[in-house]
Residue, then its C-alpha position, 0 to 999 in steps of 0.5 A: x792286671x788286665x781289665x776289658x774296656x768295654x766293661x769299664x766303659x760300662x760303669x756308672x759315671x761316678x765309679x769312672x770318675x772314681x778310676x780316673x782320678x785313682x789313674x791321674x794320681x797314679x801317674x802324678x806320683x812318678x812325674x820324671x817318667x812323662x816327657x813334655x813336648x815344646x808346646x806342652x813345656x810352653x802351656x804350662x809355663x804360660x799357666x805358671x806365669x797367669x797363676x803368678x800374676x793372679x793367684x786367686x783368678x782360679x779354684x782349688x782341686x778340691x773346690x773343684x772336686x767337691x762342685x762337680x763331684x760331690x765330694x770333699 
């Protein structure tokens, strides 16, 4: 698939959110292919550490989504 960027950049917000978030999904289903760096290992092992002494500090995706977004 080819697609020009400039016409995509040309949507309206929504609908690139909407690519987005379809792209982000995409890539979250095959993990084992992304590499993490040692600070990127870091970050998340301190996000990790937050969310285990305070799991309700922060807000679900969809909370999230829905707020921002509209959606749900």
């Amino acid at each position: 698939m080819t697609f020009n960027i400039s016409e995509v950049l040309e949507l309206p917000v929504a609908e690139r959110l909407r690519l987005v978030e379809a792209i982000w999904d995409s890539i979250a289903e095959c993990p084992e292919q992304l590499g993490l760096n040692d600070a990127e290992r870091k970050e998340l092992k301190r996000r990790l550490e937050a969310y285990r002494k305070n799991p309700d500090a922060g807000f679900s995706w969809p909370r999230v989504r829905k707020s921002n977004l509209g959606q749900g």
